[in-house]
C-alpha positions as CSV (number, residue, x, y, z in Angstrom):
1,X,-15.6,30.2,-5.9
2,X,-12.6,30.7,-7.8
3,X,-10.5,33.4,-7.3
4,X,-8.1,34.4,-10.3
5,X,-4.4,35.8,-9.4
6,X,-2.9,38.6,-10.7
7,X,0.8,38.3,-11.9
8,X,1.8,39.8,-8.4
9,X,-0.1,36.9,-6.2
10,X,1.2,35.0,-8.2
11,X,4.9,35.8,-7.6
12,X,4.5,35.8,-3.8
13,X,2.9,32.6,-4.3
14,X,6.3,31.8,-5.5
15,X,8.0,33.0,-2.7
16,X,5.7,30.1,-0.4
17,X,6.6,27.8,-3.1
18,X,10.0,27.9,-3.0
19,X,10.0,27.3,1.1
20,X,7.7,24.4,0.3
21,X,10.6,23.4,-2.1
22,X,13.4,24.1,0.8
23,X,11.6,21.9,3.4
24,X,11.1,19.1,1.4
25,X,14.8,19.0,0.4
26,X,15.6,19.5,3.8
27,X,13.4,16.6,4.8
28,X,14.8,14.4,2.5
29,X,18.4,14.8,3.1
30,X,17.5,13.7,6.3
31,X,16.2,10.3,5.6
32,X,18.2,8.0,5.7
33,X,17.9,4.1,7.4
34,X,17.4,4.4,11.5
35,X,16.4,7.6,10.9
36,X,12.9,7.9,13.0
37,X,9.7,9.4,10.4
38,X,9.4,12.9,13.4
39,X,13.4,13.8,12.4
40,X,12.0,14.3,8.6
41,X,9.4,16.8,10.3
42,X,12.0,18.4,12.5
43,X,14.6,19.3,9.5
44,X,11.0,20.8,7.1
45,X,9.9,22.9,10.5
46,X,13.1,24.1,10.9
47,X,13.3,25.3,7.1
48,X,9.6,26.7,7.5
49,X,10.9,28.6,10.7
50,X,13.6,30.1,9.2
51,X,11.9,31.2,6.3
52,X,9.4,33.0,8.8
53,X,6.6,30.4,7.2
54,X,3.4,28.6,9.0
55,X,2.2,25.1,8.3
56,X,-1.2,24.6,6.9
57,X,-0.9,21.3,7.9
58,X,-0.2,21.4,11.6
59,X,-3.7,21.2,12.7
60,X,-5.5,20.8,10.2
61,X,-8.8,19.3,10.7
62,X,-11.0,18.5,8.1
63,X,-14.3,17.0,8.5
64,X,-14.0,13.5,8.2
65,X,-10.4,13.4,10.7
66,X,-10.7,12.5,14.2
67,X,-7.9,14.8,15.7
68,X,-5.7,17.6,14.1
69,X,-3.3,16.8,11.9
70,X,0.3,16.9,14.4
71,X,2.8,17.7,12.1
72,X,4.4,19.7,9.4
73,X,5.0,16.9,6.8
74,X,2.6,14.0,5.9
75,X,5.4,11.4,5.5
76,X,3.8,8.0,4.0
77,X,5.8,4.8,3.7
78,X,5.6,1.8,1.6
79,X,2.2,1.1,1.6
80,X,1.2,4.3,2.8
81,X,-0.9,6.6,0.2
82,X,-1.0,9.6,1.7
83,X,-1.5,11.7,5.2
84,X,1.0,9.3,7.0
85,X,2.1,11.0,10.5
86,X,5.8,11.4,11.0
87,X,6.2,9.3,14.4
88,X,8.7,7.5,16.0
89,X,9.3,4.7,12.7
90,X,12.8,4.3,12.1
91,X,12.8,4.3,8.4
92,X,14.8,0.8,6.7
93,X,16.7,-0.2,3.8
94,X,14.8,0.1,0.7
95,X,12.0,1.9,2.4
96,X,9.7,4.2,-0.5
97,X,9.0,7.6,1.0
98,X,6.3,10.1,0.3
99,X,6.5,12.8,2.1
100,X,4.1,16.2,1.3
101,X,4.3,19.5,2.8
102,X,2.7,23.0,2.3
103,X,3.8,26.6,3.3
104,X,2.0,29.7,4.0
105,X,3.7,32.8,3.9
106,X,2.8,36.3,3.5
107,X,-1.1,35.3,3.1
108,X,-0.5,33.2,0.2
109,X,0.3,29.2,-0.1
110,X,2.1,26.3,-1.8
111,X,2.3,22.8,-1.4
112,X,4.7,19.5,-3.4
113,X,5.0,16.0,-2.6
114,X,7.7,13.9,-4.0
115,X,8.7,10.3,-2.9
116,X,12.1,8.1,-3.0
117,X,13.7,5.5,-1.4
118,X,15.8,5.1,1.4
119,X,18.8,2.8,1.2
120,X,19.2,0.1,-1.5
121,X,16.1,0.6,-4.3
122,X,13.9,-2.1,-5.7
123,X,13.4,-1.7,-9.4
124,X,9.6,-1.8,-9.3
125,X,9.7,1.0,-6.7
126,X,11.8,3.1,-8.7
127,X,9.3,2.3,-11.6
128,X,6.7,3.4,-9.8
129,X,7.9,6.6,-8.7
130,X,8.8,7.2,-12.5
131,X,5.0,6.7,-13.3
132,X,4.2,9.4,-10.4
133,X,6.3,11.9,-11.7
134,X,5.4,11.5,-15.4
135,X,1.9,11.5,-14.6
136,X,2.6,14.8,-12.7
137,X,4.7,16.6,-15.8
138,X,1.4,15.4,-18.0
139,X,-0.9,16.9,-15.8
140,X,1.2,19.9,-15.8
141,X,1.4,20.3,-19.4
142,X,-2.3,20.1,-19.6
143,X,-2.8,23.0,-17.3
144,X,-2.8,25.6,-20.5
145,X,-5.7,28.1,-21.0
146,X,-8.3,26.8,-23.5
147,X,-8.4,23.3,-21.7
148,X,-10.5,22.5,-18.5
149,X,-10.1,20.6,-15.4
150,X,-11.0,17.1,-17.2
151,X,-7.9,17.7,-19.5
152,X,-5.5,17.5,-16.4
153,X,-7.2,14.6,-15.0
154,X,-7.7,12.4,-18.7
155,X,-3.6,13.7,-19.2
156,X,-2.9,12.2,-15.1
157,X,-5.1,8.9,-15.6
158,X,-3.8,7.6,-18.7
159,X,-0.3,7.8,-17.6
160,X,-1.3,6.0,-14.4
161,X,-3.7,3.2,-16.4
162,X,-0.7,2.3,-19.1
163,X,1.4,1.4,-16.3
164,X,-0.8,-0.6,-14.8
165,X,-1.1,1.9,-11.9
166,X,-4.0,2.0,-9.4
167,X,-5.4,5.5,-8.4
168,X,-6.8,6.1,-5.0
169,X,-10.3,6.3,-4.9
170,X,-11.8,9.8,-4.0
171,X,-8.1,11.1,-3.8
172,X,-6.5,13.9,-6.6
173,X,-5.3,17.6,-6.3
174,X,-6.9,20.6,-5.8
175,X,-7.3,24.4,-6.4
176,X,-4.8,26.5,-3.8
177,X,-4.1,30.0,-3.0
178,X,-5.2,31.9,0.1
179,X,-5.7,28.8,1.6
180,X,-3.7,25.0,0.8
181,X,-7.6,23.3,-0.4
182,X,-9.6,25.7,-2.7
183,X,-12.1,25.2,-5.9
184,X,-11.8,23.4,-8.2
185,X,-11.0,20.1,-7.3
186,X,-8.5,18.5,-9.2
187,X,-9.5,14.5,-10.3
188,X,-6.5,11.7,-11.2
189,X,-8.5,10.7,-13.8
190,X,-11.5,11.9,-16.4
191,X,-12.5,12.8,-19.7
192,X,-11.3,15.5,-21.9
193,X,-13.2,18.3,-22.3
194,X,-15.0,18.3,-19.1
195,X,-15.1,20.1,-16.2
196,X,-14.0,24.0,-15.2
197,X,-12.1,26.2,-17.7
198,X,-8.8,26.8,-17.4
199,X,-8.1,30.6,-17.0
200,X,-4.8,32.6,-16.5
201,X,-4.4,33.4,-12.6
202,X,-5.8,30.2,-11.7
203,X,-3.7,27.5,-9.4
204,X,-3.9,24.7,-8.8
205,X,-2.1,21.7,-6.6
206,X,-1.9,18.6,-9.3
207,X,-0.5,15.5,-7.5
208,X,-0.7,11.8,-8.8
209,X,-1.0,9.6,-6.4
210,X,-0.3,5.8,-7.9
211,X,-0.1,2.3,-6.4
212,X,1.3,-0.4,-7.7
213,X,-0.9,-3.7,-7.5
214,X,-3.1,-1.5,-9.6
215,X,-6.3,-1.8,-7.4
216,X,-7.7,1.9,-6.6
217,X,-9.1,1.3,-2.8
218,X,-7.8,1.8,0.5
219,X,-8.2,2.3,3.8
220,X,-7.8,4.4,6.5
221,X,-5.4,3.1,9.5
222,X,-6.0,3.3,13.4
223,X,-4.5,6.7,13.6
224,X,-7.4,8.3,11.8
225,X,-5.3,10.0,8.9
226,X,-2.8,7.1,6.8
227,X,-4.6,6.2,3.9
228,X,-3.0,2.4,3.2
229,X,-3.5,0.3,0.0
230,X,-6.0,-2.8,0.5
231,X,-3.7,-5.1,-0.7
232,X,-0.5,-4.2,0.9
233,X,1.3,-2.8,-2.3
234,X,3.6,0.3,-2.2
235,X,2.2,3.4,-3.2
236,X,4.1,7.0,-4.8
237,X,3.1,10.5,-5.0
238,X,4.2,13.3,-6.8
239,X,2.8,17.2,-6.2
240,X,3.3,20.6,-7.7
241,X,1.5,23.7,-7.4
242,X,1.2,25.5,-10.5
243,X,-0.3,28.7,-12.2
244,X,-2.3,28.8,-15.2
245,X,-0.9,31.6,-17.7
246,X,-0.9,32.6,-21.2
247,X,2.3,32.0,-21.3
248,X,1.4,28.3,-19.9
249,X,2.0,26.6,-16.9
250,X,4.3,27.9,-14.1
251,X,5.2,25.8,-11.6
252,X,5.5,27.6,-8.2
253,X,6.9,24.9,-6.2
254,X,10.1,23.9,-7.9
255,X,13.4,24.4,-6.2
């Protein structure tokens, strides 16, 4: 079921946004090389604190995971997809960072990813979180009424595919509101034309997810929730949440 927003829920969706936007600014001014991956989660549940915020990460415990999630931020590193744990790592020069985090405040949430580097960047990583965020601004500017679900997801893919990009298998964004994972699901890659309609009050989380030796599987590491790249190749993701209007896309999640 999808539940359109009014302008109102939309606003305070906003207001969760913007924390979301606060923690993961907070988080990366904190990263820096020596700095251990649980100091980036420290600095975000601070910011969520202050902001009298909740995680809907910390615990989170879907189906297929063996244990709650333990932390605020999902902080992935080099060849890390997505859903890395923030542990005791002490991030290095030229490290690529993900790191994804969600608010909920006032009944209503939002959740961003963005990645860098830490110290001295490599060209190709910095490519490769270019490709992330452009495929993220397409997706976004597909996200208009009139279009459906397949429109983001063609707009996401080709970026990804012309770079030479791979896209995680099984892995793309998804519909948001009440709760962080609601209908519809969001694909990285499709064909125009298909899938729901695109309706004002409807939000979604769009996030790219790209890796560079361009193959699309992965696995899932010893800890039960770090998705890694099968060939050992650095990954990037990029996230907004966003609101369908007539007036066209709003993202919610900006700082």
């Amino acid at each position: 079921m999808i539940e359109l927003k009014t302008d109102a829920s939309i606003d305070a969706m906003r207001a969760a946004g913007r924390v979301v936007a606060q923690a993961l600014a907070a988080a990366r001014e904190a990263a820096a090389v020596g700095v251990p991956l649980r100091e980036l989660d420290r600095a975000a549940r601070a910011v969520l604190t202050a902001a009298g915020a909740s995680s809907p990460f910390l615990g989170y415990r879907p189906s297929w995971a063996p244990v709650p999630f333990p932390a605020v931020l999902c902080v992935s590193v080099n060849d890390a997809i997505v859903h890395g744990i923030p542990d005791g790592y002490r991030l290095r020069d030229g490290d690529l960072v993900s790191i994804d985090c969600g608010a909920a405040l006032d009944g209503w949430t939002g959740d961003s990813a963005v990645s860098f580097t830490v110290g001295r960047a490599r060209p190709e990583d910095t490519r490769l979180i270019a490709v992330a965020e452009e495929a993220l601004r397409a997706g976004i500017e597909a996200a208009v009424v009139g279009n459906r679900v397949g429109d983001i997801a063609h707009a996401v893919g080709r970026v990804c595919r012309a770079a030479g990009a791979g896209i995680p298998d099984g892995f793309g964004g998804h519909g948001i509101g009440r709760t962080m994972h609601e209908d519809p699901g969001v694909p990285n890659e499709g064909r125009r034309g298909r899938g729901v309609p695109l309706r004002h009050g409807m939000t979604l989380a769009i996030e790219p997810m790209v890796i560079a030796g361009g193959a699309d599987g992965h696995f899932t590491a010893r800890d039960g929730w770090t998705m890694r790249t099968l060939d050992g190749s650095r990954a990037a993701h990029a996230e907004h949440t966003v609101a369908i209007t007539r007036d066209g896309p709003r993202v919610l999640t900006a700082p």
